[in-house]
C-alpha positions as CSV (number, residue, x, y, z in Angstrom):
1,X,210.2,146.6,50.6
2,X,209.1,150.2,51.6
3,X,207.3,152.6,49.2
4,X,208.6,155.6,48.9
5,X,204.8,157.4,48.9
6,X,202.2,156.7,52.0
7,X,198.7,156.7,51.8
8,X,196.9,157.4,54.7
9,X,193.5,156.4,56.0
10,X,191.9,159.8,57.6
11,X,188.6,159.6,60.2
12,X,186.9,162.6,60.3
13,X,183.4,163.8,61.4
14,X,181.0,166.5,61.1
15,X,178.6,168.6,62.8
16,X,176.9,170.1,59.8
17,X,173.5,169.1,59.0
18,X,174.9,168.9,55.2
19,X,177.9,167.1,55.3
20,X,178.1,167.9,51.5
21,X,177.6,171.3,52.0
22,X,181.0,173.2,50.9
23,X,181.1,175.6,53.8
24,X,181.0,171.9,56.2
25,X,183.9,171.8,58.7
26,X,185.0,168.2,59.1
27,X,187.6,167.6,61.8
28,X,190.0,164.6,61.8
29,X,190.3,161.9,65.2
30,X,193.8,162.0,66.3
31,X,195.4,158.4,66.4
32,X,197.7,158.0,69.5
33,X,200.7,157.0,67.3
34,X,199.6,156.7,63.4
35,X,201.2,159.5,61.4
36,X,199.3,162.5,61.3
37,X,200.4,165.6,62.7
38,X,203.9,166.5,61.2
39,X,204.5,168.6,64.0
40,X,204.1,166.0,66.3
41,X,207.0,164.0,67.8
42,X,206.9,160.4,66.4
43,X,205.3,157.7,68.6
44,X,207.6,154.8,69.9
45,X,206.9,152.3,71.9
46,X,208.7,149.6,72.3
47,X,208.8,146.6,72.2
48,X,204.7,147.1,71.8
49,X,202.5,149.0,69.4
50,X,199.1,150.6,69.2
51,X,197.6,147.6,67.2
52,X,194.7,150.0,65.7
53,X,197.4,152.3,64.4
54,X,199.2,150.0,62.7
55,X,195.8,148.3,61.2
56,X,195.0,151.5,60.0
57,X,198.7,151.2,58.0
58,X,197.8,148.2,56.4
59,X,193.8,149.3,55.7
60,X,195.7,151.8,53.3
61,X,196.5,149.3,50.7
62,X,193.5,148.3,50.7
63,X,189.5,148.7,50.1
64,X,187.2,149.4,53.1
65,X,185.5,146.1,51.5
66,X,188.3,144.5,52.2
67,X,188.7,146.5,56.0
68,X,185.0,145.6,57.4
69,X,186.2,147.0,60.9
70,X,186.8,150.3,59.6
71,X,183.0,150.7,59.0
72,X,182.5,149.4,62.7
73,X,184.9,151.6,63.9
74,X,183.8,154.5,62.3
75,X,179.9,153.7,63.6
76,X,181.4,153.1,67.2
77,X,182.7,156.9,66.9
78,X,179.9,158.5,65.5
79,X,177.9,157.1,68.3
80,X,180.7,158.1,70.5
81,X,181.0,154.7,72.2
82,X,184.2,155.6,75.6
83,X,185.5,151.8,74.1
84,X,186.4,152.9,71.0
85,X,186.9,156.6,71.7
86,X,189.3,155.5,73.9
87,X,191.6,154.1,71.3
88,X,192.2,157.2,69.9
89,X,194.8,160.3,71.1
90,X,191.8,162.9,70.7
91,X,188.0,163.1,69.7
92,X,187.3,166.5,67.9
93,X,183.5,166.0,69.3
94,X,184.4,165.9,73.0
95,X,181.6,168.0,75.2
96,X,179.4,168.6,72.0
97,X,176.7,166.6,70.4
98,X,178.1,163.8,68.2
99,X,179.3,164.0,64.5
């Protein structure tokens, strides 16, 4: 069955020192083919997929408990590692010290 709501799992960073401060600007990492952007053209790719993306579909239902590799993941971006960084359509840090 498909729901008829979607929940989303969003990446984003920071360059604030105070990531709770309210004036912080957080920026999101673009997946190459996970919704996101609805003014971007849907990704297909067939008969393949981005396997990331579509982890990131099922993480939704889900605790990040329950999604170890999210935490990994998101470590592997904040230290900017190309593997990882790689996986993704954009990184918001590109040329600039990391989140």
């Amino acid at each position: 069955s498909i729901t008829k709501e979607r929940t989303e799992v969003i990446l984003q960073g920071t360059s604030s020192l105070d990531p709770n401060d309210p004036s912080a600007v957080w920026e999101e990492y673009d997946f190459k083919c996970k919704p996101g952007d609805l003014s971007r053209r849907p990704c297909f790719i067939s008969p393949y997929h981005y396997r990331l993306d579509w982890l990131m579909w099922f993480a939704a239902f889900q605790t990040y408990e329950q999604n170890e590799w999210i935490i990994h993941l998101a470590g592997k971006l904040l230290a900017q590692e190309e593997e990882a960084l790689s996986l993704m359509a954009s990184n918001p840090f590109a040329g600039r010290e990391p989140p």
